[in-house]
KESEVO-423718 format. One record per residue: x, y, z of N, C-alpha, C in turn. Coordinates in steps of 0.05 Angstrom, whole numbers, plus 32768, in hexadecimal, padded with zeros to 4 digits. Example, Ala and Ser with C-alpha at 12.3 -4.5 7.8 and 13.67 -1.06 7.14 Angstrom:
2
81087F8E809C80F67FA6809C81087FBE809C;81017FD3808E81117FEB808F81028001809D;
END
This chain:
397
7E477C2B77807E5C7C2977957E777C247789;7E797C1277707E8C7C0D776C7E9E7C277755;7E937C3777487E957C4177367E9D7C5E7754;7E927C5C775D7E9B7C7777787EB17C6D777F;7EB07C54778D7ECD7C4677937EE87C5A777C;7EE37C5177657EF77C5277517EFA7C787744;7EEB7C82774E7EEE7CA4774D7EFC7CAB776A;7F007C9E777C7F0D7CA4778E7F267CA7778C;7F2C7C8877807F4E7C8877787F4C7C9C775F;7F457CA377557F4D7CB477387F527CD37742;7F447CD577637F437CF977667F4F7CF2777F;7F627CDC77847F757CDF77A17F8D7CEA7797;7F967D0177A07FB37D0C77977FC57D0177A6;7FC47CF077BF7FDB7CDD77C67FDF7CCA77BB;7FCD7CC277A37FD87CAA77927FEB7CB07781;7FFC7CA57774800F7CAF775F80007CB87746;80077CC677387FFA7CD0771F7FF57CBC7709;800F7CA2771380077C8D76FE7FF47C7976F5;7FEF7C78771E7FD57C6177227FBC7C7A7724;7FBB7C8977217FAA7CA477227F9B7CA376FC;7FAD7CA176EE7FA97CA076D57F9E7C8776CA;7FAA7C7176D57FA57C4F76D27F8B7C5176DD;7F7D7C5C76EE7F5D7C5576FB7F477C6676ED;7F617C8076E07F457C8876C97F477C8176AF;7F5A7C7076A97F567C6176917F437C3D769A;7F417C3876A97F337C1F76B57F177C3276AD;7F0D7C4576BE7EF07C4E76C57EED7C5576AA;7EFC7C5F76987EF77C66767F7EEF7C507667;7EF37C3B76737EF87C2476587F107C20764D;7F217C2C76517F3C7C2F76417F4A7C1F764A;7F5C7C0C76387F6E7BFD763C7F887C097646;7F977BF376567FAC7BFD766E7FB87BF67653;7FDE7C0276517FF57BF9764880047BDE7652;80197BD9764280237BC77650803B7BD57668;80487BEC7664804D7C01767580437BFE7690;80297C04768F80127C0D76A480107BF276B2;800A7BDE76A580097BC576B5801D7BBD76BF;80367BBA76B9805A7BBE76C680557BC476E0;804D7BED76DD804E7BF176F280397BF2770D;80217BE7770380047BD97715801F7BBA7722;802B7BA7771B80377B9B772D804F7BA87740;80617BC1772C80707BC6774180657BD17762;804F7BE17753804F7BFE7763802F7BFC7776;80167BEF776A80007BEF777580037BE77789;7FEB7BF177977FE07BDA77B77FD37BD177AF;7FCC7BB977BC7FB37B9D77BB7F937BB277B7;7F947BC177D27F787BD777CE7F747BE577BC;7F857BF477AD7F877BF877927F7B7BEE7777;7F8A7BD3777E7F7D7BC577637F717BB9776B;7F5E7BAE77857F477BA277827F2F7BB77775;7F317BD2777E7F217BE177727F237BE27754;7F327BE177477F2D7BE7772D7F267BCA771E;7F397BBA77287F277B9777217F097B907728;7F0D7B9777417EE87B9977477EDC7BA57731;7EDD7BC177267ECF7BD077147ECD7BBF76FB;7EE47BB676F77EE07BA676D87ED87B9876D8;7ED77B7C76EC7EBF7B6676EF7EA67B6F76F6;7EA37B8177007E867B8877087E757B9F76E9;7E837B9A76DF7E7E7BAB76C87E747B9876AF;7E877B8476B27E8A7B6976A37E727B5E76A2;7E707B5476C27E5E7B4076C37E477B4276DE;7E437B6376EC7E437B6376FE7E427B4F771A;7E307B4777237E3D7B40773D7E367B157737;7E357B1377297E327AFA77207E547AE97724;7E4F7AD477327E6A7AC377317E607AA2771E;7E757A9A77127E6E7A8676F97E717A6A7713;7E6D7A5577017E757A3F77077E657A1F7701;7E797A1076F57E6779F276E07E6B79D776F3;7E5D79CA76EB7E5C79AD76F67E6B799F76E3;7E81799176E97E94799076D87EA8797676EA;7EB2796D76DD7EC9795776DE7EE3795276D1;7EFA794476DE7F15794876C97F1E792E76CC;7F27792E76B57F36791276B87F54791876B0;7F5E790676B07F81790C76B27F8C78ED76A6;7F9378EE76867F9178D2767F7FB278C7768D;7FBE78D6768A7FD578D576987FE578DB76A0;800178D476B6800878F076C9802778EA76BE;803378DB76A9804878D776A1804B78E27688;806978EE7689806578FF7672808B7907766A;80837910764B809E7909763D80AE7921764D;80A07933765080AD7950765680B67954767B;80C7796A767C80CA7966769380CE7983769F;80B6798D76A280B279AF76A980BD79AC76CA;80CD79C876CA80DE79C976ED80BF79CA76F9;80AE79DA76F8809879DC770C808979CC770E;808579B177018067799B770380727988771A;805C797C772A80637970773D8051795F7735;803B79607724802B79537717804579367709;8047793A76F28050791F76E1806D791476F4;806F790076DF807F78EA76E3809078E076C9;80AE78E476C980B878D876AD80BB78BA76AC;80B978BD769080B4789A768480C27882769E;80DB7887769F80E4787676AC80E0787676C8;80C7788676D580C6787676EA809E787B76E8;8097786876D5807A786776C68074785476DF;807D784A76F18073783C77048069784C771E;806F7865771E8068787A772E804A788A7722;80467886770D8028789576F98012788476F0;8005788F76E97FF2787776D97FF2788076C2;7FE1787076B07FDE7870768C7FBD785F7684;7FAB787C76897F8D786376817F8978627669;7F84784676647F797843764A7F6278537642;7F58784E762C7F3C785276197F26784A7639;7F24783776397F12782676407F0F78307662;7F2B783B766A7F22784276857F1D785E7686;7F207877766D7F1D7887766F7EF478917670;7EF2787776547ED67876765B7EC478707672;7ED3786176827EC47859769A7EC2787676AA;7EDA787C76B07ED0789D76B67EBE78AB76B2;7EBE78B276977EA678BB768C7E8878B3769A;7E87789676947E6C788F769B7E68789176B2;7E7C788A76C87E73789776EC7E6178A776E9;7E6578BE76D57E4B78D276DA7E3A78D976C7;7E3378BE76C27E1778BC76AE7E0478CF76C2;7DFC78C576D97DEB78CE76E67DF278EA76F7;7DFB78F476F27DFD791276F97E01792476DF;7DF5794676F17DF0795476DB7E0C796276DC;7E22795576CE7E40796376C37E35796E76A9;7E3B7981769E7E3C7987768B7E5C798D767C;7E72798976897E8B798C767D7EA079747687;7EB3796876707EC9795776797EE179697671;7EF6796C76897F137976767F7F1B79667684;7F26796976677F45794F76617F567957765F;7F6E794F766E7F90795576627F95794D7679;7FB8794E766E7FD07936767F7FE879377678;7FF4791E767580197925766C8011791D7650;802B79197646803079197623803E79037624;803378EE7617803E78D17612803778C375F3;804A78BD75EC804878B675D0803078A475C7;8020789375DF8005788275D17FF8789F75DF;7FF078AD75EA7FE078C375E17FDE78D375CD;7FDC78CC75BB7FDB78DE75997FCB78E1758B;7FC178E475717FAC78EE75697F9778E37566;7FA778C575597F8978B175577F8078AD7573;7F8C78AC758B7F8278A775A17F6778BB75AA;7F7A78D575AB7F6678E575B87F4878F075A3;7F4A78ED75887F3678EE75757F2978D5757E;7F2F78BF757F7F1978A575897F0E78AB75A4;7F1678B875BE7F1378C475D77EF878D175D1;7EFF78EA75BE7EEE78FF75C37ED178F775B3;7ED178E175A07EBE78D575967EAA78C5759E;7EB778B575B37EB578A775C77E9E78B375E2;7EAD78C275E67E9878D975FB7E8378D975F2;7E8778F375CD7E6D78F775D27E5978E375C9;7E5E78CF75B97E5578B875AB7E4578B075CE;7E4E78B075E57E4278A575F97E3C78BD7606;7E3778D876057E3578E076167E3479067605;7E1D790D75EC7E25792375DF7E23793B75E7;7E10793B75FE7E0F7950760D7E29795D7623;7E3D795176267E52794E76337E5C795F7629;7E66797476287E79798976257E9979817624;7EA5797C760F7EC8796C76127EDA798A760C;7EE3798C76297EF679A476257F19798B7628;7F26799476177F3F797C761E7F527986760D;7F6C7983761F7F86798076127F9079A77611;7FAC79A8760D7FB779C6760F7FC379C575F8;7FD579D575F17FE479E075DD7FFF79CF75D7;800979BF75FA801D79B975F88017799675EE;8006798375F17FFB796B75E77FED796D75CB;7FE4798275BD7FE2798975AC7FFE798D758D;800679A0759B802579A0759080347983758C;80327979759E80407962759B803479487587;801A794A758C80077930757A800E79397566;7FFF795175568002796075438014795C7538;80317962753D804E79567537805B793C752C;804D7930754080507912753B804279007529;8034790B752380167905750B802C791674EE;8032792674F48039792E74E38023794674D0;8010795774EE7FFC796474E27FFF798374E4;7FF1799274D37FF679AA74E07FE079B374F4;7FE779C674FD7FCB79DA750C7FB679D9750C;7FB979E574F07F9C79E274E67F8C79CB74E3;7F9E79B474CF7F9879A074D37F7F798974EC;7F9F798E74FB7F99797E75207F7F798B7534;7F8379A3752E7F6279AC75427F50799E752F;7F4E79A575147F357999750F7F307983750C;7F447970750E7F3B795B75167F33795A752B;7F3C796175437F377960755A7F17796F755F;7F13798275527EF87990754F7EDB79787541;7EEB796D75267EDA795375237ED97941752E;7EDF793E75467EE1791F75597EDC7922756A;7ED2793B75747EBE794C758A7ECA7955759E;7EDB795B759D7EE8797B75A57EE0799475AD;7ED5799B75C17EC479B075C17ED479CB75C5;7EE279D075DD7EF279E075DC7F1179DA75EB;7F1F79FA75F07F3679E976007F4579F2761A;7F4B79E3762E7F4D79F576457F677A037644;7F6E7A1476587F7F7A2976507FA27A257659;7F9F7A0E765F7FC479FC766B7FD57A007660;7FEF79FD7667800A79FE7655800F7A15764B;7FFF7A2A7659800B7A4B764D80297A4E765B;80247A457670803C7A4B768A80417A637686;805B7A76768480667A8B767B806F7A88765B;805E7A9D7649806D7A9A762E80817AA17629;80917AB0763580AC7ABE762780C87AAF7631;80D47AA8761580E27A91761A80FD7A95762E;80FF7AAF763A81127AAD7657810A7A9F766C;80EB7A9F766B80EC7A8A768580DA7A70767B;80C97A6C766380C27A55766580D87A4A7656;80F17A4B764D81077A397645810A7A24765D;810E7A3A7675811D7A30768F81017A1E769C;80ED7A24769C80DB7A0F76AE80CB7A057697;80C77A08767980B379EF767280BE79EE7651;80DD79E7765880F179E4763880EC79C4762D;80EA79C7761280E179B2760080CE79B175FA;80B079BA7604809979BB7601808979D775E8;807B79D075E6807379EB75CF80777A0575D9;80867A1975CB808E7A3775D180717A3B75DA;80767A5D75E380557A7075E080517A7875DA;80617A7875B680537A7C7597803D7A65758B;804B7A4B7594803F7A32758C80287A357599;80267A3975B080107A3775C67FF57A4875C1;7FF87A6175B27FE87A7F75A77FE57A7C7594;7FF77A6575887FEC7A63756E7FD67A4F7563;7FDC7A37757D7FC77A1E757F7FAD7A307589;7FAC7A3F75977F907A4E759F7F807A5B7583;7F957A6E75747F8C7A7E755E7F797A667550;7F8D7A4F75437F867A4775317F657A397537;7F5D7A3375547F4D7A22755E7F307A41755C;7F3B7A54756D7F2F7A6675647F257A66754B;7F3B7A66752A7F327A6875227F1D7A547510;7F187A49751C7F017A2D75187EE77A317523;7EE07A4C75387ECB7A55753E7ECC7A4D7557;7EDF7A4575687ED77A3775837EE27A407599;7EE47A4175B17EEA7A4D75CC7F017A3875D9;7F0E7A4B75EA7F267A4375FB7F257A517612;7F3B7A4A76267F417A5B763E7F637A617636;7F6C7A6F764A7F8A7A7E76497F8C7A787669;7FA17A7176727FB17A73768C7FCB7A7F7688;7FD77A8576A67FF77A8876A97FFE7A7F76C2;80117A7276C980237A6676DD80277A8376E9;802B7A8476F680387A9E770880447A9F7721;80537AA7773580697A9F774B80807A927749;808B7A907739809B7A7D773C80B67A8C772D;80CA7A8B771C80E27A99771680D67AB47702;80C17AB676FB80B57ACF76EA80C17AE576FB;80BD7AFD76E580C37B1B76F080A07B2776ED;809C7B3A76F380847B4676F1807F7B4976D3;80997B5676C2809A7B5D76A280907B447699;80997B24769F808B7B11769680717B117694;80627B1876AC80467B1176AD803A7B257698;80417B3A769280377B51768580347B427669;80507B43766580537B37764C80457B227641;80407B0E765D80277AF07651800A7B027652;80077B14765F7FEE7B1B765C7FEE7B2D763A;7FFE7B3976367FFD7B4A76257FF97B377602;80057B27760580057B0E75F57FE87B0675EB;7FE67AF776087FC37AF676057FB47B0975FC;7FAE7B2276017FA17B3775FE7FA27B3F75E3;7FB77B3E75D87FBB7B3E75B77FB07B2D75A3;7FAF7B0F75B47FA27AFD75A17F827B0075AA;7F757B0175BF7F607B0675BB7F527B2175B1;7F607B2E75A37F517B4D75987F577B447576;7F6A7B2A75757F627B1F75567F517B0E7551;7F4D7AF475667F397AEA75667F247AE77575;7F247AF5758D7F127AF275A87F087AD075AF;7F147AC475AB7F0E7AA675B27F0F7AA775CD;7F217AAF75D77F1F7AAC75FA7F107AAB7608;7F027A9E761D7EEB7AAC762F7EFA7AB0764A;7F0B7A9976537F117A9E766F7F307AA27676;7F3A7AB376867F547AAD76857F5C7AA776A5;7F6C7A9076AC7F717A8076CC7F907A8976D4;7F9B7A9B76E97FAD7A9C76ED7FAE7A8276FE;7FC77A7476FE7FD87A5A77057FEC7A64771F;7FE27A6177327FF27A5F774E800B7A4F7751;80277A4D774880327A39774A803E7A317767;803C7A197767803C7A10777D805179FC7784;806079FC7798807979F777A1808679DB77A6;807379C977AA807A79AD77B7807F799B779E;808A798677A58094796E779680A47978777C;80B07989777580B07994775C80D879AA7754;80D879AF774680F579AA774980FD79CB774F;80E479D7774C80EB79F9775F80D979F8777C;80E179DF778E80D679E3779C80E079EC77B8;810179FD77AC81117A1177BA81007A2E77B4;80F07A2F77A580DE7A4F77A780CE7A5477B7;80C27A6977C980B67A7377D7809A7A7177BD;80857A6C77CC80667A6E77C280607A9077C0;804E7A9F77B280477AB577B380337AB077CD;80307AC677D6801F7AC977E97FFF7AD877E3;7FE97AD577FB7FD77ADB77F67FD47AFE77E5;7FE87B0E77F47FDE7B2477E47FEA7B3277C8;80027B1D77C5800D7B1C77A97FEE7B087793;7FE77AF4779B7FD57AEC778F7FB77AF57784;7FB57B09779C7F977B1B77937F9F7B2B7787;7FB67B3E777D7FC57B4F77737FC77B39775A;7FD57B2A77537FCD7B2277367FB97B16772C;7FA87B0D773E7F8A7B16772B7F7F7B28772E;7F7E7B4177337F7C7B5A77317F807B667716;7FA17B60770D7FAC7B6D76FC7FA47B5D76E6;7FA27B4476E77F967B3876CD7F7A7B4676C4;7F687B4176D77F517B5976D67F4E7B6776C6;7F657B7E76D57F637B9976BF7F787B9C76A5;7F857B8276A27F957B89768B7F897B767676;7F7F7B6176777F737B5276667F547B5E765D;7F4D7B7A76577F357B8676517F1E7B73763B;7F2F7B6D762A7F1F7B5876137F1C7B3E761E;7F1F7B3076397F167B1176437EFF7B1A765F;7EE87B0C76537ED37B14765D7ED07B00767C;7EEB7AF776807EE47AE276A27EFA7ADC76A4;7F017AE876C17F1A7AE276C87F107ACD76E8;7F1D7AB076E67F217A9A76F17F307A907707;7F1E7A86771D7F3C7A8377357F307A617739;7F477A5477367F427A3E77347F417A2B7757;7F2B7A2B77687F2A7A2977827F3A7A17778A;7F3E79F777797F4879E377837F6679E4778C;7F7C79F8777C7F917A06777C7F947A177792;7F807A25779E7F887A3C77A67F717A3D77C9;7F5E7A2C77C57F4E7A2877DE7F397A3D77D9;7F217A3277EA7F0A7A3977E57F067A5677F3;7F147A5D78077F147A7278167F297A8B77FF;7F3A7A8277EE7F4D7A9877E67F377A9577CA;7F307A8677BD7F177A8877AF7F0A7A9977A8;7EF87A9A77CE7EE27AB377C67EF07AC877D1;7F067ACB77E47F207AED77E27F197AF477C2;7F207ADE77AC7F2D7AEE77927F0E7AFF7785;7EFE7AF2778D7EDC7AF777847EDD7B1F777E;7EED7B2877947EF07B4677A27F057B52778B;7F147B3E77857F2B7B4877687F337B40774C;7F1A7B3C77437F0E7B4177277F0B7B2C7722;7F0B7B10772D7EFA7AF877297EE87AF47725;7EDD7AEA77127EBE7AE377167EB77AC47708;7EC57AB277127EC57A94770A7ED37A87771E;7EC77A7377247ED87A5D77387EDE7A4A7728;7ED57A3F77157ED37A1F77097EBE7A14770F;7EC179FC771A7EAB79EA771F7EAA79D67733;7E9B79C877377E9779B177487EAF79A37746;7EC1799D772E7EDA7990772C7EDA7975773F;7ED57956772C7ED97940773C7EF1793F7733;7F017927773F7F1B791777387F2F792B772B;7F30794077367F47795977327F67795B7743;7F607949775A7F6F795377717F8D79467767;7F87793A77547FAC792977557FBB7937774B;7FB9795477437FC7795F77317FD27975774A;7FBA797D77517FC07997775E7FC5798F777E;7FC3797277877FCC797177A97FEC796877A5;7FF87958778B80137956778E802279707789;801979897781802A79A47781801A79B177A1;801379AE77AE800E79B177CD7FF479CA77C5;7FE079C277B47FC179C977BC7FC179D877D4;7FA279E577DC7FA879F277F67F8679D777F1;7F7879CB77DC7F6679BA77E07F6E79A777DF;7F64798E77F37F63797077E87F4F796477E6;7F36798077E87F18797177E07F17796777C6;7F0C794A77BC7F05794577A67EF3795E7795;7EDD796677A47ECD796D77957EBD797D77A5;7EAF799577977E9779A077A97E7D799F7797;7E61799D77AF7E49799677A17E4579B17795;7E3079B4778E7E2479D077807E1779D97790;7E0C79D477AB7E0C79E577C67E1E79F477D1;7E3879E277D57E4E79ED77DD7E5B7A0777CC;7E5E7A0177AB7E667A0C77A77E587A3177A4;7E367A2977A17E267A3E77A47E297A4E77BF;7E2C7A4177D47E2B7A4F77EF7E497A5B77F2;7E5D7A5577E27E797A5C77E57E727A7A77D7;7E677A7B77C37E677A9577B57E4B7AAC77C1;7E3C7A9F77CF7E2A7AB177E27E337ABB77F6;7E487AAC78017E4C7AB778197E657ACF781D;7E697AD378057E7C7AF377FE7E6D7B0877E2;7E567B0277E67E407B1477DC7E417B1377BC;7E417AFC77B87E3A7B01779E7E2A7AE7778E;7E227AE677727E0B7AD677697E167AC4775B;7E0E7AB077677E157A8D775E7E077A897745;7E197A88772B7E037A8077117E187A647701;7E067A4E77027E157A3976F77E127A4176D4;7E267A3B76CF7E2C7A3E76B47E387A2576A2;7E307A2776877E3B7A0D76757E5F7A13766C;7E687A0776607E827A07765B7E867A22764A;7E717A3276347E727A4176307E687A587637;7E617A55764E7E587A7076587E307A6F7658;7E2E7A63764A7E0F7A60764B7E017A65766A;7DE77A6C76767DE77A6C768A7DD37A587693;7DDC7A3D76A17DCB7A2D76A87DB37A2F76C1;7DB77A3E76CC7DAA7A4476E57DB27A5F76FD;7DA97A6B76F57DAB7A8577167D9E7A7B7734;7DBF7A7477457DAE7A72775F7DAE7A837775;7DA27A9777617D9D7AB777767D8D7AAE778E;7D6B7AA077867D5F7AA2779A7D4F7A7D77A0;7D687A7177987D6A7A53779E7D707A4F77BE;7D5F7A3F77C87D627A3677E27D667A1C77EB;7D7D7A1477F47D8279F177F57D7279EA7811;7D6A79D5780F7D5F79C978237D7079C7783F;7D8C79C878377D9E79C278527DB379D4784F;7DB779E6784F7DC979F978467DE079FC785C;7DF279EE78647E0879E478797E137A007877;7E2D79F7788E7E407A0A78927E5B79F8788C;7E5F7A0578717E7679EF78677E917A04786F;7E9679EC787A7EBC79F9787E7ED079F8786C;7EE17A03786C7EED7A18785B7EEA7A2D784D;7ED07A3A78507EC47A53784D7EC47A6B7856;7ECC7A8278477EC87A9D78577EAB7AA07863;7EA47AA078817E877AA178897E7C7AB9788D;7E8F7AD578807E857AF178847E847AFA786A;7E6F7B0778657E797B16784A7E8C7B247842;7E9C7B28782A7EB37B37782F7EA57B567815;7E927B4F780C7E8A7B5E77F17E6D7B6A7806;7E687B8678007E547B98780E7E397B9777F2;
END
């Protein structure tokens, strides 16, 4: 069906010859230009490129949607830097507005969920000078010393950069330490926009997105896995997004470290562009669409539900998504002060299974690397509710 879908657009002569050519290089295997992707934001429709995104996730991974039992912590929401778009932190001087956990309360975290089956902790936060190397090397030791089965995904490019600096370490150096102190991999934050016309203007002082590609390479090259994001809506041009994608796409055909890449909804409240209009629903399935088909070498493209709501979620499922995240406890302080469309703490692994059944497709929990912990193709819960906020029709045939 879907491969018919995509010979349609290739033999419609009312399509332009350009997106005519772009759908037989998709069906073909062939990588789009950065040209071609330009003009997939000027010029496509949403129906357009759900078809050809569809094709590539369903090609990928067919009809399987990911998703981990997982938790975040946030050691703290005060921070040296002062990006126009975070509604998240708080600068030093008004530290009475944030918190700052110690060692000792970060562990307590941790152990809340001795007794559940989490298999992942995300860590990261602001950048504060007692957050540094010896800190977060005693952190990550800490965990697994209590806890080795725990998967420690933690910290970005931009808290990295900075320890690293301050230590007085290099690159290479600082991951591996951070790799010997149990470090497992790293999530994909602080990409924002790389090209320094616009991340000067919304995230200046913090590591370029040479520094940022280059903290991935080097971690890459240590044998280990990462994610990639991009901020998107907000003062970017379309040529921006191309360009962050095109970026990425380069470094993973040197190292393929990547597995997942999360487009970043930016979002409007408390925050100092919060004179910009939000993108709207069908600008948003349109760029995960296009990430889809332009990122050919990243094998999962990511919609992060707590950001974006559980209903636009499983919409993205239809345009080349095939990952939600996870159960995510203690996430919401980040994403309800930039105005979330969630303020659920958390969803069970019912919920989040019946969210991805009910727009036709297959719930498989997965480990931090992709491992597959369980298929709940033909799992049946004892109480299987009608949870609200859910699309209750299928939208996938």
């Amino acid at each position: 069906m879907v491969h018919n879908d995509i010979e349609l657009l290739i033999n419609d002569t009312k399509l332009a010859p350009t997106l005519r050519s772009i759908a037989q290089s998709v069906s073909d295997g062939k990588r789009i230009t950065y040209d071609e992707g330009v003009y997939l934001f000027e010029h496509a429709e949403l129906g357009y490129l759900g078809t050809l995104a569809n094709f590539v996730r369903e090609k990928k991974n067919g009809n399987a949607t990911y998703f981990n039992r997982n938790f975040h912590i946030e050691p703290t929401n005060i921070c040296l830097y002062t990006c126009t778009f975070c509604s998240y932190s708080r600068l030093i001087k008004k530290r009475e507005e944030g918190w700052e956990y110690t060692m000792d309360e970060i562990m307590d975290i941790v152990k809340k969920y001795d007794d559940q089956p989490v298999t992942e902790v995300h860590i990261v936060g602001g950048v504060l000078p007692q957050y540094d190397v010896k800190f977060y090397s005693e952190l990550f030791t800490a965990i697994k010393r209590h806890r080795p089965d725990l998967h420690v995904k933690a910290l970005t490019p931009v808290e990295y950069h900075y320890i690293f600096k301050k230590d007085k370490l290099t690159y290479e150096e600082g991951m591996k330490l951070m790799m010997e102190a149990g470090l497992d991999s790293m999530p994909g934050g602080g990409a924002e926009i790389f090209h320094p016309e616009i991340r000067d203007q919304i995230a200046g002082g913090k590591c370029s997105g040479d520094q940022w590609l280059r903290i991935h390479e080097v971690w890459h090259e240590l044998g280990k896995r990462s994610n990639a994001t991009m901020l998107y809506g907000h003062i970017e041009s379309y040529w921006h997004r191309v360009d962050h994608l095109e970026q990425l796409r380069k470094l993973q055909d040197k190292t393929g470290g990547f597995q997942t890449f999360i487009p970043l909804k930016f979002r409007n409240e408390n925050n100092q562009l919060s004179h910009l209009t939000e993108s709207n629903t069908v600008e948003d399935l349109r760029n995960y669409a296009i990430s889809r088909i332009y990122l050919d070498n990243f094998d999962h493209i990511k919609s992060y539900w707590p950001m974006i709501g559980r209903e636009m979620a499983q919409l993205s499922l239809a345009f080349g998504v095939d990952d939600i995240d996870g159960t995510i406890d203690d996430t919401t302080k980040i994403y309800s002060m930039a105005g979330s469309e969630e303020q659920t703490p958390a969803l069970s692994t019912e919920q989040l299974v019946t969210m991805i059944r009910r727009v036709g497709r297959v719930p498989i929990e997965r480990d931090t690397l992709y491992n597959v912990l369980q298929d709940y193709s033909d799992v049946v819960f004892d109480d299987d509710k009608e949870y609200k906020g859910y699309l209750s029709l299928p939208v996938l045939s």
